[in-house]
C-alpha positions as CSV (number, residue, x, y, z in Angstrom):
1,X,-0.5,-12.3,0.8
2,X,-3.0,-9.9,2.9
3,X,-6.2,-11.7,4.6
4,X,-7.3,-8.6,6.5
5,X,-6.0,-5.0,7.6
6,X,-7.9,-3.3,10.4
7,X,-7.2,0.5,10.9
8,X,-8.7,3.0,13.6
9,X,-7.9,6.5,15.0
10,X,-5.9,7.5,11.6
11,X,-6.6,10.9,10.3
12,X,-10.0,11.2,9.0
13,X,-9.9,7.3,10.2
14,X,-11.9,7.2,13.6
15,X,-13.2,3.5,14.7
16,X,-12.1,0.4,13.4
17,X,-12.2,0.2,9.7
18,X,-11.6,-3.6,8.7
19,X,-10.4,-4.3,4.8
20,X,-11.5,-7.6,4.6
21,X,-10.1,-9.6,1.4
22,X,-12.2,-12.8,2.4
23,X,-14.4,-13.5,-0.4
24,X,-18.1,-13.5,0.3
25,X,-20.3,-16.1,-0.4
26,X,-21.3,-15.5,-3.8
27,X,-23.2,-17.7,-6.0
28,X,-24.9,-15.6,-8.8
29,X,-24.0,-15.9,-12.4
30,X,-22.2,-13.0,-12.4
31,X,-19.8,-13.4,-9.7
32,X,-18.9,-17.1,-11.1
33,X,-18.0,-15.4,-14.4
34,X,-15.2,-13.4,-12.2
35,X,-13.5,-16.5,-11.0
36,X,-10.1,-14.9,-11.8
37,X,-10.5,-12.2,-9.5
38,X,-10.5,-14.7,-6.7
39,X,-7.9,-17.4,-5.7
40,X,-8.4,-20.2,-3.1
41,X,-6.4,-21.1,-0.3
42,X,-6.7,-23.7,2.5
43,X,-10.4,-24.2,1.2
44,X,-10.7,-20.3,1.8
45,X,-11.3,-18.1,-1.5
46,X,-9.8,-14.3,-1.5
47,X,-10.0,-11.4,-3.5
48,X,-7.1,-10.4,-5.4
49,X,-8.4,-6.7,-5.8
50,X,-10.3,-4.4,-3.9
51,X,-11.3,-0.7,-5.6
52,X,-12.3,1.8,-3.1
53,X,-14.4,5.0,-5.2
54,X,-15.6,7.8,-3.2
55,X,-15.4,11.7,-3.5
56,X,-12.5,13.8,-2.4
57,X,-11.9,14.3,1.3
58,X,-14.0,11.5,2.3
59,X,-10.8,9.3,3.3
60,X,-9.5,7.5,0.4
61,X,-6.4,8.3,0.8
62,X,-6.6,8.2,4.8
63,X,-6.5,4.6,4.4
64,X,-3.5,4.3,2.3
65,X,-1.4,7.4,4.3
66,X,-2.6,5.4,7.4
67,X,-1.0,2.0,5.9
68,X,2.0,3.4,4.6
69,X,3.0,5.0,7.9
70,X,2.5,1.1,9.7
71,X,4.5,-0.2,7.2
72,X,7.0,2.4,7.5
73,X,7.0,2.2,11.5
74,X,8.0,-1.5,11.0
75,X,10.7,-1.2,9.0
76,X,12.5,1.8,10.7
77,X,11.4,2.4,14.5
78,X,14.3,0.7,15.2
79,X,16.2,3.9,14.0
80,X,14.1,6.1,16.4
81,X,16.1,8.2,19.2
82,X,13.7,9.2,22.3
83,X,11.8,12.6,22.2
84,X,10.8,11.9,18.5
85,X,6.9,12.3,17.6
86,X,5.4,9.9,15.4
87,X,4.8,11.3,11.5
88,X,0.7,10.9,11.8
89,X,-2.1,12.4,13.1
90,X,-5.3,10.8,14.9
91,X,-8.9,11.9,14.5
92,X,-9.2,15.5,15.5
93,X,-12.5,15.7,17.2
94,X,-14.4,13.5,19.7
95,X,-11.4,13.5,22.1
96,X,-9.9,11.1,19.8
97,X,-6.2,13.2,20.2
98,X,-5.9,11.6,23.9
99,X,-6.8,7.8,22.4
100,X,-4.4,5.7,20.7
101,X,-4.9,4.6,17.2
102,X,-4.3,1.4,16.2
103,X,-3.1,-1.3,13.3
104,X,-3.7,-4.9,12.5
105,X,-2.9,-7.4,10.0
106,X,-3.4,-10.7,9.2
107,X,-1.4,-12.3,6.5
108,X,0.2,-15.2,4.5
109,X,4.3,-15.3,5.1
110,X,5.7,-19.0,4.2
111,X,2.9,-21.1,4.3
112,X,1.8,-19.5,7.9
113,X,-1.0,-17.6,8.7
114,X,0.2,-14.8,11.2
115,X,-1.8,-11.8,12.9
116,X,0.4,-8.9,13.8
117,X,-0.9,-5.8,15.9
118,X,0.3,-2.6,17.6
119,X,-1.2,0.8,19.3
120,X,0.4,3.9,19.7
121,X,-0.1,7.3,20.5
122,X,2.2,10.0,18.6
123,X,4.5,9.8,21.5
124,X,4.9,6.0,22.3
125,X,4.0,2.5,21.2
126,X,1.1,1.1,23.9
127,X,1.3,-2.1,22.7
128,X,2.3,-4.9,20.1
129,X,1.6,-8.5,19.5
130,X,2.1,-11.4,17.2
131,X,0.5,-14.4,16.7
132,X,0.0,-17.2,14.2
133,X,-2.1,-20.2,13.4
134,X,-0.6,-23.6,13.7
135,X,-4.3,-25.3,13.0
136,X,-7.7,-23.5,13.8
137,X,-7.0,-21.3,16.6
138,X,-3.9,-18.7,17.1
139,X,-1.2,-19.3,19.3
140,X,1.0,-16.2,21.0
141,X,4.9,-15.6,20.0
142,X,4.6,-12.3,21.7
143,X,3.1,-10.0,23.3
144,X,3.8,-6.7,24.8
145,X,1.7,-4.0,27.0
146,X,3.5,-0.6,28.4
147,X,1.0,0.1,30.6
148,X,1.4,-2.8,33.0
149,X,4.6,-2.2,34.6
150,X,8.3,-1.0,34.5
151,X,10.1,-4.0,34.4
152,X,10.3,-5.5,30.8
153,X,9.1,-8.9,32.4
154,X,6.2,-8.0,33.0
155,X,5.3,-6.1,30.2
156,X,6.4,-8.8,27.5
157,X,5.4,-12.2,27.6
158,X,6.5,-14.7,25.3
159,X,5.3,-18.1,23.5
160,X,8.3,-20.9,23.6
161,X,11.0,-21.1,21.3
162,X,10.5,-18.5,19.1
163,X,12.9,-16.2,19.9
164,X,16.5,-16.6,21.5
165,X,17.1,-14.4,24.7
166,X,14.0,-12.2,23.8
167,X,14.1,-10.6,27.0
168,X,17.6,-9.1,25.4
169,X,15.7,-7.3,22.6
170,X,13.4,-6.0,24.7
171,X,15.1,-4.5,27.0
172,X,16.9,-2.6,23.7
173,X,13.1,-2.0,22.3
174,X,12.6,1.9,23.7
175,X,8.8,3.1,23.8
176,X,9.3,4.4,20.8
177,X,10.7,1.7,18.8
178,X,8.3,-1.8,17.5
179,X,9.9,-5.1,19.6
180,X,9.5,-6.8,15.5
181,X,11.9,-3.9,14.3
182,X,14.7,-4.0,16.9
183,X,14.6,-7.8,17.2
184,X,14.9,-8.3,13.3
185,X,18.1,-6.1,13.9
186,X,19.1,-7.8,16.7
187,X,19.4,-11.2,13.9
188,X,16.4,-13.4,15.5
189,X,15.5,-15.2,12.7
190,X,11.8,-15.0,12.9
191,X,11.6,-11.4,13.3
192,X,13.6,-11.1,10.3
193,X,11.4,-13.2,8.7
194,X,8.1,-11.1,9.4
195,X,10.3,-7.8,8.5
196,X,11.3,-9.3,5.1
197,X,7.5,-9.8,4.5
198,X,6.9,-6.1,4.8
199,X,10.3,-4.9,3.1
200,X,9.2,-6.9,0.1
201,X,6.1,-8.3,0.2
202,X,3.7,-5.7,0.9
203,X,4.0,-2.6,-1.1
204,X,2.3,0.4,-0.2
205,X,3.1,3.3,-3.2
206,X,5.3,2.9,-6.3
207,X,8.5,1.6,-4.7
208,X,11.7,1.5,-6.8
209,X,12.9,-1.6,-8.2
210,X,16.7,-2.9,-7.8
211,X,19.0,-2.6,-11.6
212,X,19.6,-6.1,-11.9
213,X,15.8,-6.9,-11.2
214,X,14.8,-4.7,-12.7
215,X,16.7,-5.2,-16.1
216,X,15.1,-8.9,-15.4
217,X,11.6,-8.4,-15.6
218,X,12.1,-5.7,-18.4
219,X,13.6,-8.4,-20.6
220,X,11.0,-10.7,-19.8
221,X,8.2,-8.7,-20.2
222,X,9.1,-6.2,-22.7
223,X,6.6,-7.0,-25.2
224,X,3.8,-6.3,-22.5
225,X,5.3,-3.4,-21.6
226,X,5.5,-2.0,-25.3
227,X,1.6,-3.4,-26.2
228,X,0.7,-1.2,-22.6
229,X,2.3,2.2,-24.4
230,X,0.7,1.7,-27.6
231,X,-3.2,1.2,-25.5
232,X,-1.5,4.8,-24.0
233,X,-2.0,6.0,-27.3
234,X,1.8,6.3,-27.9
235,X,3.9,6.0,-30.8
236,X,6.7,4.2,-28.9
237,X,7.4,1.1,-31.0
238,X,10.9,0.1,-29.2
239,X,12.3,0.1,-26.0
240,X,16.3,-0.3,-24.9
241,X,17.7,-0.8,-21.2
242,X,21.6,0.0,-20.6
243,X,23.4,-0.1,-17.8
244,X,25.5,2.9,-17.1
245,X,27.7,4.1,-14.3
246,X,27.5,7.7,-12.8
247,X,30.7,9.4,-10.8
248,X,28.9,11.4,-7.9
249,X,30.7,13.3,-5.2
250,X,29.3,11.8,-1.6
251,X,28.0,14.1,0.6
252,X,30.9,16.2,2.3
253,X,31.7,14.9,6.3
254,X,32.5,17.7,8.6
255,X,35.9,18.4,10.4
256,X,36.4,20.2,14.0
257,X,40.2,22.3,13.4
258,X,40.5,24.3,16.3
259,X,37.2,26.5,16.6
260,X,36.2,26.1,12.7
261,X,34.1,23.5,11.4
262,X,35.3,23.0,8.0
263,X,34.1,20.4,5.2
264,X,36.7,17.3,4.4
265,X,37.6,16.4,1.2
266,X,34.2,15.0,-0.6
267,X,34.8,11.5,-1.8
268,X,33.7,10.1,-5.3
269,X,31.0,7.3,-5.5
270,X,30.4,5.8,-8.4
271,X,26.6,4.3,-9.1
272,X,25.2,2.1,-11.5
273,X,22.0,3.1,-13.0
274,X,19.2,1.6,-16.0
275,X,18.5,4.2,-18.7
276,X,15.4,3.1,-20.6
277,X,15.8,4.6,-24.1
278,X,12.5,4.9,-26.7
279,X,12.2,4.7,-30.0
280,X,9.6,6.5,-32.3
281,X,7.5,5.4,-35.7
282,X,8.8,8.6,-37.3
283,X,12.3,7.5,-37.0
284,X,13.1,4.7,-35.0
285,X,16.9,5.9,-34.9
286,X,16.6,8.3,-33.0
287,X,16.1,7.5,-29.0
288,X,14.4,8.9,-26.1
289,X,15.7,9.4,-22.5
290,X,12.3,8.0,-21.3
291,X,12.9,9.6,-17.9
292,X,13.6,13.3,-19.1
293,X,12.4,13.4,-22.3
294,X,8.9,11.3,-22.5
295,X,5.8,12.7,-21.0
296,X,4.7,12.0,-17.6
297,X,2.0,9.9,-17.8
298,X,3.8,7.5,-20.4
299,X,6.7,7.5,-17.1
300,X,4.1,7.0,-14.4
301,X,3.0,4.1,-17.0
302,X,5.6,2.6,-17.8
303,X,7.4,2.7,-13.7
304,X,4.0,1.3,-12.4
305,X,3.6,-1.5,-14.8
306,X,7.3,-2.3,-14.1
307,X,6.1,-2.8,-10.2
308,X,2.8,-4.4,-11.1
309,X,4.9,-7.4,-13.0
310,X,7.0,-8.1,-9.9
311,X,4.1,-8.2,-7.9
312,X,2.0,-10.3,-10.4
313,X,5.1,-12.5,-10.5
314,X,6.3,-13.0,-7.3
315,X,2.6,-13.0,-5.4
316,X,3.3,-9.5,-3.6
317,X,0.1,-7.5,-2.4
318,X,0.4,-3.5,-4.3
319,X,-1.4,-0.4,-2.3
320,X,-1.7,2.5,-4.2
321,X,-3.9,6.2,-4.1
322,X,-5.4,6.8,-7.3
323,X,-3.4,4.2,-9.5
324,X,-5.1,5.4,-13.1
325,X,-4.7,9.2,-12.4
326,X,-4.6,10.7,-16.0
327,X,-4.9,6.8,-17.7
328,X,-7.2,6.2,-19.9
329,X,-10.2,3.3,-18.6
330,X,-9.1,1.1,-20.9
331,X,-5.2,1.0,-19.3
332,X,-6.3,1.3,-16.4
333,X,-8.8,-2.2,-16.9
334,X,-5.8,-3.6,-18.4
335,X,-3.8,-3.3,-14.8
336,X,-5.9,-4.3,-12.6
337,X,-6.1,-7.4,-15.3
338,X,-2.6,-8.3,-15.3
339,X,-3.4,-8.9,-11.0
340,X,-6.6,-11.1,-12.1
341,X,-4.5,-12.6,-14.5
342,X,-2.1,-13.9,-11.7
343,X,-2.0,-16.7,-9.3
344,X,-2.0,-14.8,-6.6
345,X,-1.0,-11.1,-6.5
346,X,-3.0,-8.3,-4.8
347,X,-3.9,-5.0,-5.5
348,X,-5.8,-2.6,-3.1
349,X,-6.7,0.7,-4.6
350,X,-8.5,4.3,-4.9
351,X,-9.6,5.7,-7.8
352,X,-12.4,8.2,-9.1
353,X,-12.6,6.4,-12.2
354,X,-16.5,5.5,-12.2
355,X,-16.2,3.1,-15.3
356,X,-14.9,0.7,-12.7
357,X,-17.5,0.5,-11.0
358,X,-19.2,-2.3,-12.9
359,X,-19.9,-5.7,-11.3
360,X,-19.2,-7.6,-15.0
361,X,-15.4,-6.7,-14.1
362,X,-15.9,-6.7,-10.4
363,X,-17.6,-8.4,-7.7
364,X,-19.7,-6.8,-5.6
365,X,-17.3,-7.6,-2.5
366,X,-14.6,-6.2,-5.0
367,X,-16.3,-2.4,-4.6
368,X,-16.0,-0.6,-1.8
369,X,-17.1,3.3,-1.1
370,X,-16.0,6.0,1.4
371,X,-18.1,8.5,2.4
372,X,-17.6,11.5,5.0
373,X,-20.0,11.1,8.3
374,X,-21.5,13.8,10.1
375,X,-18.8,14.2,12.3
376,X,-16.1,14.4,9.7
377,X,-15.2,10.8,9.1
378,X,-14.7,8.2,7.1
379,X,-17.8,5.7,6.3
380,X,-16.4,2.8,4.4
381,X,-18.5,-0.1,3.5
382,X,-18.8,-2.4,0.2
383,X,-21.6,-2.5,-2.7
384,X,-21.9,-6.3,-1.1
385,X,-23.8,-4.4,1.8
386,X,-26.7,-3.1,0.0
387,X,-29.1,-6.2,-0.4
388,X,-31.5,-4.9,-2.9
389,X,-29.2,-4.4,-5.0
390,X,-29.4,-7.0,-8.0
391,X,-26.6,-7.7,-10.5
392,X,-28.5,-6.8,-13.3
393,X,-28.4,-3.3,-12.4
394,X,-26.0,-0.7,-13.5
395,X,-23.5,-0.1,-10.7
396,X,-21.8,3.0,-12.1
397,X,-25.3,5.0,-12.6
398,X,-26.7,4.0,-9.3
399,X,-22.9,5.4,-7.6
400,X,-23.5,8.9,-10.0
401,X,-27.1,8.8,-8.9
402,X,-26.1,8.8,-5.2
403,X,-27.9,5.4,-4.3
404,X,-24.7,4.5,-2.5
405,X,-23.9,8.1,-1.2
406,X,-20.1,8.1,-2.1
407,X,-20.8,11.1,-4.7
408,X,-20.3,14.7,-4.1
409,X,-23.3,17.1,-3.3
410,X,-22.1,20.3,-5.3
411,X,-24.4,22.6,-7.0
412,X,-22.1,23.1,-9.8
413,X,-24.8,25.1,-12.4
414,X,-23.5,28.7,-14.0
415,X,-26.1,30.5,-11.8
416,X,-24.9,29.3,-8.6
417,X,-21.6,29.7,-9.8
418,X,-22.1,32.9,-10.4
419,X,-23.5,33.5,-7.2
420,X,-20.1,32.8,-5.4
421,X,-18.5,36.1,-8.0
422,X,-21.5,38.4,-6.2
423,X,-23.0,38.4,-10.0
């Protein structure tokens, strides 16, 4: 599970922007009525969703952009060849180009509380460290700093006994490549350990499922899955999973004969594949290819809730942009439901869907808004930060009214539009 992110110098992302899912101390009537959305641990109590509302282009979907390239970098620098330029960009004004931008996480991974940091510019990593917490205060594992000297010795230094030979990974850990990558390559147990937690753990987007769990959680959870469609407003009253095998030709290799370059012989690969099939009230015979032949939102539906059930079951922490695009309120309540209804699952998402910004669904540490500065970026802050602001008020009319200022200033009337044609 995710105690805290931190973020700075990501696209419209310009000084540190903390996600915090520490519960604050909250003792109204209200917020004890919501004591599903929280979940204790060591004496600590933490948020199992965060909403973040705000209007376009004020950095909603910086944050998760920015988090799903960290997560990425983790999981594949240690495929990076030298010369290659990192797939982000920093702020673009201020001189924020020339500065590195930076990530931080602290998080739950067996019992152990571990903190995990790097820098970067879009040409190197600058540094990287990890910690954990063995009681009160953190302890190092590693950490690493390329701007203190050539020699790998001196720019790594490492806690004892975590790690055999580290000194061998680094010195295969280029300046473009995370030391936690290679070494979970390299087979050091711990490394693998934190990578695992971020291959499976911490889901940022709508990853695919594999067949045989996936088959799994559809048999368990079928019924759910059906009473979600029929809240879609859809007249889908039966679902069927098959496994079926595909014969697909591999990609061709290329030979050198003489001066040609010719394609070899393409080999056959055979796959194995789920094919959800639907059945209709008017004639519950006949199936549906869900995939090809239902529409898109009952797909993007029926796909999410499949992810949402693994991470409901298995304690995962989901980060998605704008998880109820064209779902109806009532679905999309239902979602973020099935997390509260969990022991311990997590969900961090954007949405413009004002009707969930209501504090008898949501704490007020639950809400958080973005709004675009000034200088072009983003504000983010939580309806917990504005004091005078009592419970028994209605959230979603004060957000519209722009008592927060996460709402759009558009003069949208017929005469001003009308203006813009030259009428």
């Amino acid at each position: 599970m995710v105690l805290k992110l931190s973020l700075s110098n990501f696209y419209s992302i310009k000084d540190t922007l903390v996600i915090d899912f520490e519960a604050a101390r909250i003792s109204t009537a209200a917020a004890k009525a919501l004591s599903n959305n929280i979940f204790t641990l060591d004496g600590k109590k933490y948020l199992k969703s965060i909403g973040v509302f705000g209007p376009n282009a004020s950095g909603k979907t910086s944050i998760v952009k920015a988090l799903l390239f960290c997560s990425t970098l983790i999981l594949d620098s240690f495929r990076n060849n030298e010369g290659l330029l990192f797939n982000f960009m920093p702020f673009k004004f201020d001189g924020y180009p020339e500065k590195p931008s930076s990530f931080s996480i602290n998080f739950i991974c067996d019992d152990t509380e571990y903190e995990y940091s790097f820098s970067l510019n879009r040409k190197e990593i600058i540094s990287e460290s990890l910690y954990y917490y063995p009681g009160k205060r953190k302890a190092k594992i590693f950490v690493r700093n390329e701007q203190v000297g050539k020699p790998k010795s001196e720019i790594y230094s490492f806690g004892e006994g975590f790690f055999i030979k580290p000194l061998d990974v680094a010195q295969s850990t280029g300046r473009n490549t995370l030391f936690i990558s290679r070494a979970s390559q390299m087979d050091r147990e711990l490394a693998k350990k934190i990578y695992s937690y971020f291959m499976t753990n911490l889901l940022v987007g709508i990853p695919q499922i594999p067949n045989d769990y996936a088959m799994t959680l559809f048999k368990q959870n079928k019924e759910l899955l059906l009473k979600a469609l029929k809240m879609a407003d859809s007249d889908i009253i039966d679902i069927d999973a098959r496994k079926e095998k595909v014969t697909m030709p591999v990609m061709p290799s290329y030979l050198r004969v003489g001066r040609e370059t010719i394609p070899s012989i393409p080999a056959m690969q055979t796959e194995t594949f789920i094919r959800f099939l639907t059945s209709h009230e008017k004639d519950p015979e006949i199936k549906f290819d869900l995939a090809v032949e239902e529409s898109a939102g009952t797909v993007q539906l029926f796909y999410l809730l499949m992810v949402l059930l693994d991470v409901c079951r298995q304690g995962k922490t989901l980060i998605v942009d704008e998880f109820d695009l064209s779902l109806h309120t009532e679905l999309a309540e239902f979602i973020i439901n099935l997390v509260h209804a969990s022991k311990n699952a997590q969900i961090l998402f954007t949405s413009h869907n004002t009707n969930l910004i209501n504090i008898k669904k949501f704490r007020k540490d639950q809400i958080y808004f973005t709004n675009k500065k000034d200088d072009s970026s983003t504000d983010f802050y939580s309806l917990f930060d504005f004091k005078d602001f009592r419970e028994n008020m209605d959230a979603e009319k004060g957000y519209l009214q722009g008592r927060f200022d996460a709402v759009p200033y558009v003069s949208s009337s017929i005469e001003s539009i009308r203006k813009l044609f030259g009428d």
